[in-house]
N, C-alpha and C positions, 0 to 999 in steps of 0.2 A: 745597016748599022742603026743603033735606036737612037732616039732623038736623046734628048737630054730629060724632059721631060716626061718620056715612057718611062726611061730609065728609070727614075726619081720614083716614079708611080711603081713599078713592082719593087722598089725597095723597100719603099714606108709599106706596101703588101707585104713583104715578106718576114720585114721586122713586127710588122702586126700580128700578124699570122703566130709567128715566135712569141709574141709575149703575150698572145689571147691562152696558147696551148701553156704557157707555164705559168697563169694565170686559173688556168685549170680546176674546176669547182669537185675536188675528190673527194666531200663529207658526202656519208652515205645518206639513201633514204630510207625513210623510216615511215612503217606503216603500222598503224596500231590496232589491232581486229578484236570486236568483242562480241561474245555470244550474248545472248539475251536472256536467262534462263538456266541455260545449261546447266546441270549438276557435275559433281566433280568428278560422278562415277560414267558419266555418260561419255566417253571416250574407247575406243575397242584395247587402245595400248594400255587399258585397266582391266581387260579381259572382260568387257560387259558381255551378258550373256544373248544379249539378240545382237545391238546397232554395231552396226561397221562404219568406222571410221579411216580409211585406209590413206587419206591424203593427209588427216591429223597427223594417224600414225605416223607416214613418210616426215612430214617435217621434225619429228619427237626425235625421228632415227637418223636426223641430221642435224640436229639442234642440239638446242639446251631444253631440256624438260625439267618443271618444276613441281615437285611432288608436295608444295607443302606452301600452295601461293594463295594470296588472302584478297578477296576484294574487300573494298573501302566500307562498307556495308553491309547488311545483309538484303539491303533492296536497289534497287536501279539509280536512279536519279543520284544517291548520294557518292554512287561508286564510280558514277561519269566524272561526278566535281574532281574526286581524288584525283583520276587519271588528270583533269588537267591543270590541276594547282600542287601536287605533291602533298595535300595539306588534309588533314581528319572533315569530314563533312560536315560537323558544324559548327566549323571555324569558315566556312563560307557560306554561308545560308542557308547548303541543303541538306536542311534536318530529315526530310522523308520523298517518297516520289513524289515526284511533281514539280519540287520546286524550283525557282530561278536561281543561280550562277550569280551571283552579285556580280555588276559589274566593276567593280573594287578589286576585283582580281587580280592576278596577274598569270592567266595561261597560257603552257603551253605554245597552243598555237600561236599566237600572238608573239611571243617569243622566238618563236621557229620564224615567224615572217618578217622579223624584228631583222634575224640574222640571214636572213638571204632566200629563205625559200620557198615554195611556191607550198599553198597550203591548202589542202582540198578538204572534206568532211562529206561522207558519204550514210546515209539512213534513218536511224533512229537518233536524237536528238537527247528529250526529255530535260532541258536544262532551261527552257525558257517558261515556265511557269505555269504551264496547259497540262491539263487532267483528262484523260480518256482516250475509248482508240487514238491512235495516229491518223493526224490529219496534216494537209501542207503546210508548213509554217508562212506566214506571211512577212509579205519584204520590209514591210516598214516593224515587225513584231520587235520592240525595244530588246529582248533577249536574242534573239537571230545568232547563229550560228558566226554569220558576219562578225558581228559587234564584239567577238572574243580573237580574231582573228583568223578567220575562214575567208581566203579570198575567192573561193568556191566550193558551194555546200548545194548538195542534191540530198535535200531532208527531209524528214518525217517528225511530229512532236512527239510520239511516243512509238508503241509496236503498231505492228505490220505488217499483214501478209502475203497471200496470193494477187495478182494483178493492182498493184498499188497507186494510189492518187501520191506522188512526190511535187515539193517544189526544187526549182532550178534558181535560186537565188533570188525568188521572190515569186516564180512564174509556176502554174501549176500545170502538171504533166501525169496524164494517165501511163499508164505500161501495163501489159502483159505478160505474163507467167509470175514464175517464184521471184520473191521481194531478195533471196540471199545472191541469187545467181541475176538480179538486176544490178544490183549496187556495186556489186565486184565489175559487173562488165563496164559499169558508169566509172567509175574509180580507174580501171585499166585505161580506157579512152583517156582521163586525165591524167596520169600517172605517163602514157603515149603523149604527151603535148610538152610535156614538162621534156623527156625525154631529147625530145627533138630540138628543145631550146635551149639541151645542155644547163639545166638547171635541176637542182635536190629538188623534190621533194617528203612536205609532211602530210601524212595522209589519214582521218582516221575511216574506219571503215565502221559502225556499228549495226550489226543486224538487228532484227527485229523478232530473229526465232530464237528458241522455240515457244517464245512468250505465247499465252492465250490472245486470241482466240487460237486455237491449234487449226488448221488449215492443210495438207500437202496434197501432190496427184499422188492419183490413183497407182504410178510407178512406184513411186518414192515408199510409200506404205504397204507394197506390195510383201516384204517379209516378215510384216507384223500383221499377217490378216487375220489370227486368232485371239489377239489382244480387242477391248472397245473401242469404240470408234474416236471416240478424245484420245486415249493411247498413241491409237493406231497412225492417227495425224499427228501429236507431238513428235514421236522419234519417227516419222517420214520427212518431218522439217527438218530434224536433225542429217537426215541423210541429203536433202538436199543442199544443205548450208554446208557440208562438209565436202560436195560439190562444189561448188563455189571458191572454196578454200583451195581446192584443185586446179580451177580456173584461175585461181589468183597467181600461183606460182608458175602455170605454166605462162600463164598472160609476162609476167616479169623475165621469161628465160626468153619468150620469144623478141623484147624487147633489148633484150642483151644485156639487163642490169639486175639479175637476181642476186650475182655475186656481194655487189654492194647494196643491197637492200639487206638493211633489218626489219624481220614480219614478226609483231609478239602480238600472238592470241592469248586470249584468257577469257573469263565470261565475267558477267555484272555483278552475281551473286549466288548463291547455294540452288541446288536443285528445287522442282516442284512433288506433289506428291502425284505419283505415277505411277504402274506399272509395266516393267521391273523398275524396279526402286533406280532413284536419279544419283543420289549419293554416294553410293558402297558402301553400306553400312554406319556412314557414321552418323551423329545425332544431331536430330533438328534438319529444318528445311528451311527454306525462303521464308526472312522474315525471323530468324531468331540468331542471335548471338553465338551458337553452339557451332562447333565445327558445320555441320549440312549446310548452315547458311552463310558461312563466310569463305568456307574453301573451297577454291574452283582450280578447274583445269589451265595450266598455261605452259607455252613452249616459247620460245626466241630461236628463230631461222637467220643466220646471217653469214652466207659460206666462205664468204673473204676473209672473218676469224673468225668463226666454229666449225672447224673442220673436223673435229671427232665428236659423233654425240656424247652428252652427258647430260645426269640428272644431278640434280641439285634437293635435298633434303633438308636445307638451311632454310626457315623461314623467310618469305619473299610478298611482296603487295604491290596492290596497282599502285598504291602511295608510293611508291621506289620508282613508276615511270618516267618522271620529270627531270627528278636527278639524274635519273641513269641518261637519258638523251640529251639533258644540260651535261656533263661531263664525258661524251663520244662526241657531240657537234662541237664542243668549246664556249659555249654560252657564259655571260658575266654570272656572277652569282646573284646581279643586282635583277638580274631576270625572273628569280624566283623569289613570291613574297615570302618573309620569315616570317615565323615557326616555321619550317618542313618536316612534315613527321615522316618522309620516305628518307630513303639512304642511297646511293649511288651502287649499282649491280655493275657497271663495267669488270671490273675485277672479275666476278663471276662469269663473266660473257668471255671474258678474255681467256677461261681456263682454270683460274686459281679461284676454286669454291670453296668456301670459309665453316668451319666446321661450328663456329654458333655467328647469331646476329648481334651485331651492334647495340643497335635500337630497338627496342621490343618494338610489336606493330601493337597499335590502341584502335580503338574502335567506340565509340557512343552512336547509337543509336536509338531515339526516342526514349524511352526510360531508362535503358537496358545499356551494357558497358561493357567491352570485354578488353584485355589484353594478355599477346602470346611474347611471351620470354625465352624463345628455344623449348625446351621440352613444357615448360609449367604455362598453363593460362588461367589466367584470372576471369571469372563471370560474375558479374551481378546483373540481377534482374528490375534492379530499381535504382536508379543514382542517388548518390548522398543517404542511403537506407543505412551503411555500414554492412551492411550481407552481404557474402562474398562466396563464392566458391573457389575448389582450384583444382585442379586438374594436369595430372600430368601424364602430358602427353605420347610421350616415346616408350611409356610402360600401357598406357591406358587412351590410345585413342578412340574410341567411343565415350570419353565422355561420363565411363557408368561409374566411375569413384571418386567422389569428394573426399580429397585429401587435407582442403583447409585446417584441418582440427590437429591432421596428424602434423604436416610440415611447418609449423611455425614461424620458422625463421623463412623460409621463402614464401609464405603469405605475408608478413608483416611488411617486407621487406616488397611486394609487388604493388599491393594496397597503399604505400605510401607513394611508389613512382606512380599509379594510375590519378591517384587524387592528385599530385602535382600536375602531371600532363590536363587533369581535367578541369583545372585553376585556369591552366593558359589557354584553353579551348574556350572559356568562357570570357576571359577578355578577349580573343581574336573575333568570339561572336559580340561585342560590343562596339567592334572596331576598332581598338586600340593598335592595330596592324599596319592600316593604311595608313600614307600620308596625311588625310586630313586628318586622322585621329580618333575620327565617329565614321557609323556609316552614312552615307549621303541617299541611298535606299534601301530605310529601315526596315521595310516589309516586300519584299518580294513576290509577286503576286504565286498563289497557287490557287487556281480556279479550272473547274470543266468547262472547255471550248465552247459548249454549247452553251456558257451564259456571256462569253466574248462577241457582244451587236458586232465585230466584222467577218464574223463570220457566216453572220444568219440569212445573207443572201444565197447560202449555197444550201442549206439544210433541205428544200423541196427535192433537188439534183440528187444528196447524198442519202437521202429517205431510203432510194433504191437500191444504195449500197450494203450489202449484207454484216460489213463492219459495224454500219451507225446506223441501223434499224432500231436499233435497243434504245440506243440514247436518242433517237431525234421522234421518237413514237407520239410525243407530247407535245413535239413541238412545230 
């Protein structure tokens, strides 16, 4: 017979037990994967004529595919910020690469850790104020990945390639081989811990290909060997990194939670110039306004609701990330700073795809401006010039006919919501956002590593490294 106080003891067991299980943490995780580079055409399920993509593809063919998704920019650093404020790029400080993330923010991550869950950051960076190769960020670096809410970050400040110097949350750590199939298997390991502790995770993953320098093995390049040698190594990165994207999902099956994980790839910003062309045809590259440089490739895997693929043709942006995961986790709205220029995609993810967009997606970038309306976008090449173009797109996507002159009433009528949106981009970059009302850091540094004194104790060690040969020649 059990005592009284065995007894007592498997009860409160067994009613624990009962109410830890129905207590039960069921929000999925969420992991957010970006290319570095990528152009829109560079995907095989667009029928590119060399690079195979066949684990892209598999997730396209189980997902949601989006044929028509914008990054925040047309260059890197600004299209990081988007992803993680919801918010146009410079309404938080980062007008161009390089710059710092104010920390005035309110991202993402920090929100996801805000509400329960475990939050890791895996590669390329680019938000803390450092210009040049990727180098380890440092632990005390006021921008750190940390300080937005990473409570674990294995980073890099910018790209990245073969056999990479990372930091581990301050501590630096060499590794060997490819930088895309390091960081997926870093990211599994914790994605594996998280698991075990029955705890969500948020995860972002950001690679560092196919950025310059272009780098791959001799494998990986092995179908492009009649291409040049820059060629031949960009889309061998590309093949490796979509490696990796292979490793990720099976890494997630064999963990037993691929079902409720949602994985959205996309890349930073518009192809590079390459051969075969990065894009598919349409206009501009890296670095301008025009379709090449804003539209990239993107897919949402999440098999516990997307069980039949589908593509989406509605207008979509990394600016839509924040809301779409603030409304699937349940997040306050008080999570996310106002102005939000994305819109919430659950709907789409759930099935019911919307045949136009809400909210046009905007865009400023350095002089240059654009915004897309469902078929028509607006260009200008100079803010406050009054010059505009327009374009419309579902008749003319390449970009080759300015219509401004003919359609009137939908120029007049764009022109005047872009100049309003570009009203309130200019008080958000005043600060008039935040609580205090100003910013509290007005300038955000944007400086090459190599003039930052803590780092110049490694420069003699990194001389050797074939990344920072160029830049540490002098020093």
């Amino acid at each position: 017979m059990l005592s009284r106080s065995r007894f007592l003891f498997i009860l409160i067991s067994v009613v624990a037990f009962h109410v830890c299980n129905a207590a039960e943490d069921t929000r999925p995780n969420i992991v957010l994967v970006m290319a570095d580079d990528q152009g829109w055409g560079q995907v095989g399920y667009y029928d590119h004529p060399l690079l195979k993509t066949p684990n892209l593809d598999a997730m396209a063919a189980n997902g949601l595919r989006f044929d028509r998704f914008y990054a925040g920019a047309p260059v890197c650093s600004p299209t990081r910020a988007s992803v993680l404020t919801g918010r146009a790029n410079d309404r938080t400080g980062v007008y161009q690469h390089g710059n710092a993330l104010r920390l005035q923010e309110r991202p993402m991550p920090r929100a996801m850790q805000q509400a329960g869950y475990a939050t890791g950051h895996f590669g390329k960076w680019h938000l803390n104020g450092l210009r040049g190769p990727g180098v380890p960020i440092l632990g005390d670096d006021k921008y750190h990945p940390g300080r937005y809410g990473y409570d674990y970050w294995l980073s890099v400040t910018n790209f990245f390639d073969m056999n990479p110097t990372l930091s581990r949350n301050g501590s630096f750590e060499e590794f060997k081989g490819d930088s895309s199939v390091i960081i997926v298997d870093e990211a599994l390991e914790f994605m594996k811990r998280q698991t075990k502790a029955d705890k969500p995770f948020f995860t972002t993953i950001w690679y560092g290909s196919p950025h310059s320098p272009m780098v791959s093995s001799d494998a990986d390049q092995k179908a492009f060997a009649h291409l040049d040698e820059s060629d031949r190594n960009h889309y061998g990165e590309l093949v490796a990194m979509d490696r990796s994207i292979g490793n990720l999902r099976n890494g997630l099956r064999k963990l037993g939670i691929e079902k409720n994980t949602l994985i959205w790839f996309c890349s930073d910003n518009g192809g590079l110039k390459v051969k075969p062309e990065s894009v598919n045809g349409l206009r501009g590259l890296k670095g301008t306004v025009y379709e090449g440089g804003l539209r990239v490739p993107a897919i949402i895997e999440w098999p516990s609701v997307i069980d039949e693929a589908a593509i989406s043709k509605t207008p979509a942006g990394v600016v839509d990330m924040f809301p779409t995961v603030a409304a699937i986790v349940g997040l306050p709205k008080s999570a996310m700073l106002q102005p939000q220029d994305g819109q919430s995609l659950k709907g789409t993810i759930e099935g019911i795809i919307p045949k136009r967009r809400k909210k046009p997606l905007p865009f400023r970038f350095m002089d240059a401006g654009a915004m897309v309306d469902n078929q028509y976008k607006l260009v200008t090449q100079k803010l406050g010039s009054g010059e505009y173009e327009l374009y419309n797109l579902a008749k003319d996507p390449t970009e080759s006919k300015n219509v401004f002159g003919s359609r009137p009433e939908v120029a007049k009528r764009l022109v005047a919501v872009f100049e309003k949106w570009s009203k309130t981009v200019d008080a958000s970059d005043e600060g008039k956002d935040y609580d205090e009302g100003h910013l509290t850091d007005p300038d955000p540094r944007r400086i090459l590593w190599t003039d930052h004194p803590d780092y110049e104790p490694y420069f003699d060690e990194w001389k050797k490294r074939p990344e920072y040969q160029q830049r540490l020649k002098d020093k």
